[in-house]
C-alpha positions as CSV (number, residue, x, y, z in Angstrom):
1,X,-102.6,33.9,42.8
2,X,-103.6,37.2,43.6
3,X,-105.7,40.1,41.1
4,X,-102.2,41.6,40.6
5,X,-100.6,39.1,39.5
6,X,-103.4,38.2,37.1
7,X,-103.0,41.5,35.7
8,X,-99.6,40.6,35.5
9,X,-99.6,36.9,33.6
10,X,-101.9,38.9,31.1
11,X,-99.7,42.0,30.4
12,X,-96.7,39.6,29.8
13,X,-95.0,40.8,32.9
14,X,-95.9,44.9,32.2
15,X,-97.8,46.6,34.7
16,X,-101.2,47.7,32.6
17,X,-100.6,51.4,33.4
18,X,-97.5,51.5,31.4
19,X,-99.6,50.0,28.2
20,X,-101.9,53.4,28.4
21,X,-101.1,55.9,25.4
22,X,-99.8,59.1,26.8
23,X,-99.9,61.7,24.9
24,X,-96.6,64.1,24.4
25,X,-96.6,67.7,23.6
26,X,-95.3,67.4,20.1
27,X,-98.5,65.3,19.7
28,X,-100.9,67.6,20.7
29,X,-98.6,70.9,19.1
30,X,-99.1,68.7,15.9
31,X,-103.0,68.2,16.2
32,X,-103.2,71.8,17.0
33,X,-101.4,72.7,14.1
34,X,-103.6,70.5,11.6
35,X,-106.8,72.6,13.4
36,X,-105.2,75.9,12.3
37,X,-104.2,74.8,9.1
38,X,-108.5,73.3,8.6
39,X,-109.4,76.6,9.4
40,X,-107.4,78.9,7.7
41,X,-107.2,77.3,4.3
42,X,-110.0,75.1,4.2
43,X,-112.7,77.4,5.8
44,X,-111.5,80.7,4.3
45,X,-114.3,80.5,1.6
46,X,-117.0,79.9,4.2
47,X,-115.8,82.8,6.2
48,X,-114.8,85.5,3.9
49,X,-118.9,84.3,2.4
50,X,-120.1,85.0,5.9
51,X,-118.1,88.2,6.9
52,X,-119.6,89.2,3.3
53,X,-122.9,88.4,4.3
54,X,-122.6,90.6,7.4
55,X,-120.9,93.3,5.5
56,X,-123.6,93.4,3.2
57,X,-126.3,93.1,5.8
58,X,-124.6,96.0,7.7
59,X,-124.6,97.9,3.7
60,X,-128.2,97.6,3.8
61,X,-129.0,98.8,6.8
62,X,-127.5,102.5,6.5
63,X,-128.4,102.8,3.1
64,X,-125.4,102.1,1.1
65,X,-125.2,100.6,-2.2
66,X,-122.7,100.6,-5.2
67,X,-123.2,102.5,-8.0
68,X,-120.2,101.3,-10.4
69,X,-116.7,99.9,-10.7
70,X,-114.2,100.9,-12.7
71,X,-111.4,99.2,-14.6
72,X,-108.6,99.2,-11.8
73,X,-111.5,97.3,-9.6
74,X,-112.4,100.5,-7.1
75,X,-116.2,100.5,-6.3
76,X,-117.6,103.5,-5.5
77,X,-120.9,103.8,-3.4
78,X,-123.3,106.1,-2.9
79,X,-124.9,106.5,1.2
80,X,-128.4,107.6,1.8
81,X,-128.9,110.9,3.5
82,X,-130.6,110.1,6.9
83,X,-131.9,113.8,7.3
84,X,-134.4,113.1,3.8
85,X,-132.2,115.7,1.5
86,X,-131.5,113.9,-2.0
87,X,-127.5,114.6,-1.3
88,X,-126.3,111.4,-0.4
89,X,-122.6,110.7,0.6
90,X,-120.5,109.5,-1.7
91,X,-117.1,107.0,-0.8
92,X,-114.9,104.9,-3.0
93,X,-113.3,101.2,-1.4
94,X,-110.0,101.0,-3.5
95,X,-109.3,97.5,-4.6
96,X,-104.9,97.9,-3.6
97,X,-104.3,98.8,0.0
98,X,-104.2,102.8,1.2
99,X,-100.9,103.2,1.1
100,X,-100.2,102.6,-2.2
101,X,-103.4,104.8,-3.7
102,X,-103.1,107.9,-4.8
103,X,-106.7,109.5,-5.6
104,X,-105.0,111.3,-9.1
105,X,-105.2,107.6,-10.5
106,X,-108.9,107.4,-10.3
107,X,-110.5,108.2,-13.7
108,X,-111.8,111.9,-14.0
109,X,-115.1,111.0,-14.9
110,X,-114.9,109.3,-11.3
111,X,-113.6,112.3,-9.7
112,X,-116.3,114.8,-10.6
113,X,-119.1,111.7,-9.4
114,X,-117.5,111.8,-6.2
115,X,-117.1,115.7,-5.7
116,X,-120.5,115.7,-6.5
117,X,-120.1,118.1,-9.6
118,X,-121.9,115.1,-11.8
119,X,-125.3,114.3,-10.9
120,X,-125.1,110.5,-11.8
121,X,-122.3,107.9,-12.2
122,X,-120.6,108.2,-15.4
123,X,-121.6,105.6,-18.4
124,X,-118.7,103.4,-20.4
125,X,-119.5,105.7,-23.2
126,X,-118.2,108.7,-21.0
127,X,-115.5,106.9,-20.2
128,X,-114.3,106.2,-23.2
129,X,-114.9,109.7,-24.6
130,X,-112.8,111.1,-21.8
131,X,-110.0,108.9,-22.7
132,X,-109.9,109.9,-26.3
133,X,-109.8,113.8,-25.3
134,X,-107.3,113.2,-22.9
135,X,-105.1,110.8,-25.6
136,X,-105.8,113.6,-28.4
137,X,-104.5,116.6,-26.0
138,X,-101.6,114.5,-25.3
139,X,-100.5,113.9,-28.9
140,X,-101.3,117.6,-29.5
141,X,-99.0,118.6,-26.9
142,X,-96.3,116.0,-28.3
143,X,-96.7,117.6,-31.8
144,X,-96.1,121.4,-29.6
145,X,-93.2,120.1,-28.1
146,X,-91.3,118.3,-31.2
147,X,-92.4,121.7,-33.4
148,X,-90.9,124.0,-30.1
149,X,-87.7,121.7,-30.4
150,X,-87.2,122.0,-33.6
151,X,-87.6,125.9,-34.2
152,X,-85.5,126.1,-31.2
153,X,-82.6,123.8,-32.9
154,X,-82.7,126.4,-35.8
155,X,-83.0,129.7,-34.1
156,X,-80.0,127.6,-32.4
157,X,-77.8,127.1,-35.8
158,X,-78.8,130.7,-36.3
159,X,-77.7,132.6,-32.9
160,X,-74.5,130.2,-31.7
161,X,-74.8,132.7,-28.6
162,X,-78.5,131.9,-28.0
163,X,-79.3,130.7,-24.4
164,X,-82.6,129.0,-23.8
165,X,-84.5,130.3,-21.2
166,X,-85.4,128.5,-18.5
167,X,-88.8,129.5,-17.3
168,X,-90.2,128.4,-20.5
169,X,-93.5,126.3,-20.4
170,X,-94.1,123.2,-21.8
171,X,-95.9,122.9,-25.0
172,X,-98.9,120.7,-22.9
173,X,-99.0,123.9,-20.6
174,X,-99.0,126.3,-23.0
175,X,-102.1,124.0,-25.0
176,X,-103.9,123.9,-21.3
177,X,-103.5,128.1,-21.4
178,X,-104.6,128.6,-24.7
179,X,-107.4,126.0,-24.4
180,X,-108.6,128.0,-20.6
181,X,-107.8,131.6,-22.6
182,X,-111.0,130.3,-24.9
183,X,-113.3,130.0,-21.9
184,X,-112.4,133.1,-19.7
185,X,-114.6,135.3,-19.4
186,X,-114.2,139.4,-21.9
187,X,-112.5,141.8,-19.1
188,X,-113.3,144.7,-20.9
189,X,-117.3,143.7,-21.0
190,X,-117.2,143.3,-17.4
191,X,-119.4,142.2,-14.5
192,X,-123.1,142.3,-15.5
193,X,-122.9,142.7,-19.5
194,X,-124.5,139.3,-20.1
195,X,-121.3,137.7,-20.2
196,X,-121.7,133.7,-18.3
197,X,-118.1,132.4,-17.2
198,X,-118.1,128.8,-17.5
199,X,-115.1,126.8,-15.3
200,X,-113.5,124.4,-17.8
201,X,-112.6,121.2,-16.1
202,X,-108.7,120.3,-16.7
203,X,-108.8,117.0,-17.5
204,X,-104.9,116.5,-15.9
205,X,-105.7,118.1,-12.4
């Protein structure tokens, strides 16, 4: 008896190669698969810390640092100057994606911090201030509108032939005109008669 047929009598007849395990392609496909699957839902803590870390790091290193967040989950940041003038650059990272921001929906207070018209981020107390002005010129201009409808409803009954015109403003645009008409400067003093013009901000631009 010869070594193959040793290998033979042990291997019940089977030549030894045929007992080796050989892998398939749906067996590595599948192990492949289980690797992606590790990485993306079991590391993505670990990575999003690390691309965080590097982020920050990189934050750091020109300068930047945040300065607030508001409500909707935008952070603003403020970006040091490199040529040593206290005018930094100013940026908001919106918490949706791009394409469905639109930069009226940031708060007002927000808006003048970025255009650089306040000096320092607005407080909650600011915040909340603006929002009852703004709530209380709404209402105002609800209460225009409803009186406007109604006086027009009677001068209406009165004059069958009336027709409404249809240039007519709003009763919030015509609160907005009479509350910039109270700001604007006396034409008939003129330039140079110790008369300041101060710019109202319009809380709906």
């Amino acid at each position: 008896m010869d070594f193959s047929d040793l290998i033979l009598a042990v291997t019940g007849g089977v030549p030894a190669m045929n007992n080796l395990p050989v892998r398939s392609a749906y067996s590595i496909a599948t192990q492949l698969k289980s690797i992606r699957s590790l990485w993306i839902n079991d590391m993505k803590i670990q990575r999003r810390c690390t691309r965080t870390g590097f982020v920050g790091m990189f934050d750091r290193m020109m300068g930047k640092k945040m300065v607030g967040k508001d409500r909707d989950g935008n952070t603003y940041w403020e970006i040091w100057n490199p040529h040593g003038k206290f005018n930094p650059r100013r940026e908001i990272r919106y918490a949706k994606p791009l394409e469905d921001v639109e930069f009226h929906e940031v708060i007002p207070e927000w808006r003048l911090w970025l255009r650089h018209i306040k000096k320092f981020p607005p407080t909650d107390e600011e915040i909340e201030r603006g929002e009852r002005e703004r709530a209380e010129t709404l209402r105002k201009a609800r209460e225009i509108e409803a009186e406007d409808a109604r006086l027009e409803s009677l001068w209406e009954l009165r004059n069958p032939d009336y027709q409404p015109s249809s240039s007519r403003k709003s009763g919030l645009d015509r609160l907005l005109e009479h509350h910039r008409s109270r700001h604007q400067p006396n034409a008939a003093s003129g330039p140079g008669k110790g008369v300041r013009y101060v710019e109202e901000y319009d809380p709906f631009s």
